[in-house]
N, C-alpha and C positions, 0 to 999 in steps of 0.2 A: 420481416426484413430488419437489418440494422443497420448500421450508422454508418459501415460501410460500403453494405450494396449500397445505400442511399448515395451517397458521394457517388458510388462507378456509376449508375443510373443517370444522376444530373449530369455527370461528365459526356456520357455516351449520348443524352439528349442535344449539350450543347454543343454536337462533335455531326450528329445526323440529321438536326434538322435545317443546315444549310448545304445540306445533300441532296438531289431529288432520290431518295430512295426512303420516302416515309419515315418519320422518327416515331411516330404514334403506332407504327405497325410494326417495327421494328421493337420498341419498347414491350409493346403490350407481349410479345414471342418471348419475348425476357421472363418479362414479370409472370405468364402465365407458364412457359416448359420449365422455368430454372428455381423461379422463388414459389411456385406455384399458388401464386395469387388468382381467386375468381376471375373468370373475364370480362364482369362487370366492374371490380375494384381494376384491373388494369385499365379497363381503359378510360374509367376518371380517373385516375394518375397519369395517366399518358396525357391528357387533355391539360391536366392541373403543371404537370412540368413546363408549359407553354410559357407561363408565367415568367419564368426563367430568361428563355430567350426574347418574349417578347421585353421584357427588359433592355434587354442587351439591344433590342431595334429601335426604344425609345431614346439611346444613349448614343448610337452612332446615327440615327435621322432625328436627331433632337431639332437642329436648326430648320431643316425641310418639314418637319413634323408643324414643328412654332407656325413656321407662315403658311401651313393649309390649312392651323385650325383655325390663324386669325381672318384669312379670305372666309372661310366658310363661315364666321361670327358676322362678317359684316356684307356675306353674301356675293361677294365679287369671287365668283366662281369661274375659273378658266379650265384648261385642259386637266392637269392634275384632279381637281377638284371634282370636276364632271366626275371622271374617269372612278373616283372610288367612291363616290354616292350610288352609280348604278352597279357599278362590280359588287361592292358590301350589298343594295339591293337585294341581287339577283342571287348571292353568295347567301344571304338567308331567308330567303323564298324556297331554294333548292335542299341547302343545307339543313335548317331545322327539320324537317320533315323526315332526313337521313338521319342525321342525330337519335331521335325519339325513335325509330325502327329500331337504329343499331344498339340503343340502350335495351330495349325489351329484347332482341336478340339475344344480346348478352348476358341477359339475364335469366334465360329461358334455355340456352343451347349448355353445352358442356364443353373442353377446356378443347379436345378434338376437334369440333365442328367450329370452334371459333379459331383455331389453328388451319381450316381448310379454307374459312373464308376468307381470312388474311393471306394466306398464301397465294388463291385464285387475282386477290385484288395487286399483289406484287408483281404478280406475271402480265396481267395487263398494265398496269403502270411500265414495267419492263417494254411491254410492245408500242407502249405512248410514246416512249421515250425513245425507240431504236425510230420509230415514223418520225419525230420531229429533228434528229436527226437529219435523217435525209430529205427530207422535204426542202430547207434552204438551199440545197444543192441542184433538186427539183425544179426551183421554181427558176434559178438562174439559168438554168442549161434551157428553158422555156423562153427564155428572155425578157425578164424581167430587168431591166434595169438600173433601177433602188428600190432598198427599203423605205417603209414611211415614217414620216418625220414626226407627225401627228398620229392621238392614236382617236379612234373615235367612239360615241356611246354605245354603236353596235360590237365594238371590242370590249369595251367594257363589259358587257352582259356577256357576251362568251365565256372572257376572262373568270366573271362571278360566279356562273354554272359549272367552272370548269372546278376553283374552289369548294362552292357548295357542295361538288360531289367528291371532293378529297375528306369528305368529315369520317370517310371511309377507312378505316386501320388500314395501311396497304396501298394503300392512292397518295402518292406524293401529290401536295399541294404545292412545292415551287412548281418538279414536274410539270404537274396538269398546267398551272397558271404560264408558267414560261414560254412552254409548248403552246400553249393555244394562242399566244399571243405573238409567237415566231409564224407559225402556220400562218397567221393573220399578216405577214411579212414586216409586222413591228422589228424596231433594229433588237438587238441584242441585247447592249446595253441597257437601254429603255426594257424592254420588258423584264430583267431582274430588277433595276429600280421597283416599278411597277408592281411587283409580285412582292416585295419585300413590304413595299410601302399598303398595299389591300391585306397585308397579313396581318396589321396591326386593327384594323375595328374586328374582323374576323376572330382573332385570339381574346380578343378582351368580351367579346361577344359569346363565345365558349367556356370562358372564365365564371361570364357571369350564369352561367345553367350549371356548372360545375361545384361551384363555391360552395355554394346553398346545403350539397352531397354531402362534399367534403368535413364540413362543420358539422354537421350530424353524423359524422364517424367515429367509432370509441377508439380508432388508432393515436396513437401521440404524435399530436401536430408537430413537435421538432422533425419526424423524419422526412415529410414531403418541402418543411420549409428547408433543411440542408441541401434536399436536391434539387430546389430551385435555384438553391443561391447556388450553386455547383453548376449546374446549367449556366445562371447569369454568366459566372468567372469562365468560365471555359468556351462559351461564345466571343465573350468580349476579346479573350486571346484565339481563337481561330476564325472566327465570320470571313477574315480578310483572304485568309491561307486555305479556307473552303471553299469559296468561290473560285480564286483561282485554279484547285487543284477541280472544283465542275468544272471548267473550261474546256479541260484538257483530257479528264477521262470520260468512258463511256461504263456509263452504272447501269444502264439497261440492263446486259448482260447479268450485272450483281443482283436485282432486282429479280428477274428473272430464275438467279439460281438459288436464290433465297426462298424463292414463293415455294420454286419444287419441293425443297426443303420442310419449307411449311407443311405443303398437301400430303407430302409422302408421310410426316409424322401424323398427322391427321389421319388417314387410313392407316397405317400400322397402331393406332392408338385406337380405331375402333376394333379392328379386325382381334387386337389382344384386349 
């Protein structure tokens, strides 16, 4: 890899991952069909460009960040607060466990079979995302209504489970997290807060089984650091223009034509 794909990589990271259409499964399809990097070196890259955007979340939730960590220093814990001690919880109770499978997967499978599995994991993300779609619509026509104002600790552990199992290449983590927390009839709003704000101990908690990798690789650390800082700058100028344009489309469908994509190279790559 050079200097730069490094750059297109952090760009592309900080362009997908305030997309529900996986940036880590998306990435890794990169780095494994194009640059054809191992698919254990993608997806500690995929994990290590986190870095990047989670940046870019410490910079626009800096003020909301300051006063959950100061509540939780001094213990006067409310809703927020509850809310991401059992999500992060249950996010790696679930998570770790996926992690260390999917590390020896990748370590163990070939570029194909980790092309099939990422693909399968896109196409259900794709069907997560077309159901929570309709489900708001669902729940109104049923007569519901409001949404809830509050969100509570049995949401929060859904919400975490639903993360822990995004450690998945192919599993959108807004996605999952969003979704499970609209299902749960949380408003809208509130649940991307929510999922932005559970993304930051999750990312820094991935960083830290990452890092350790990373540093014991003979690659030349300037190119992972360009495309995190590429991520940072390219988040910090779209986070706003991403979210609104999630509002408005439907990725399901993208999600879904991507995964075929995946699986079909996947079997033509075993078959020749």
């Amino acid at each position: 890899m050079d200097y730069y794909q490094a750059i297109f990589i952090g760009m592309f990271q900080g362009i997908a991952e305030w997309l529900p259409i996986s940036s880590s499964g998306q990435v890794m399809l990169l780095f494994i069909n194009f640059l054809k990097i191992t698919p254990e070196e993608a997806y500690s890259y995929s994990l290590l460009l986190h870095l990047g955007t989670l940046m870019a979340l410490f910079f626009k939730f800096r003020y909301e960040l300051g006063k959950i960590l100061f509540k939780f220093i001094l213990f006067q814990w409310e809703e927020k607060e509850k809310f991401l001690f059992y999500s992060t919880l249950f996010t790696g109770l679930i998570g770790f466990p996926l992690y260390k499978a999917f590390k020896m997967l990748a370590s163990s499978f070939n570029a194909e079979a980790i092309n099939g599995v990422i693909g399968v994991a896109l196409i259900l993300t794709g069907i997560i995302l077309k159901k929570t779609r309709e489900s708001p619509l669902e729940r109104l026509e049923k007569g519901l209504k409001k949404e809830k104002d509050e969100v509570t600790i049995f949401d929060a552990i859904v919400a975490g489970i639903a993360q822990g199992i995004s450690v998945v290449p192919g599993i959108s983590r807004s996605g999952m997290t969003i979704g499970s927390l609209l299902l749960l009839g949380v408003k809208q709003e509130k649940a991307v807060e929510l999922s932005f704000l559970m993304a930051v101990p999750a990312i820094l908690g991935a960083l830290f089984l990452e890092l350790p990798e990373v540093s014991r690789s003979s690659e030349d650390i300037s190119l992972p650091l360009i495309s995190i800082f590429s991520a940072f700058i390219v988040s910090l100028l779209m986070i706003d223009v991403m979210l609104k344009i999630a509002k408005h489309l439907n990725f399901s469908k993208f999600c879904i034509l991507f995964g075929f994509i995946a699986l079909i190279a996947s079997i033509l790559g075993v078959l020749m």
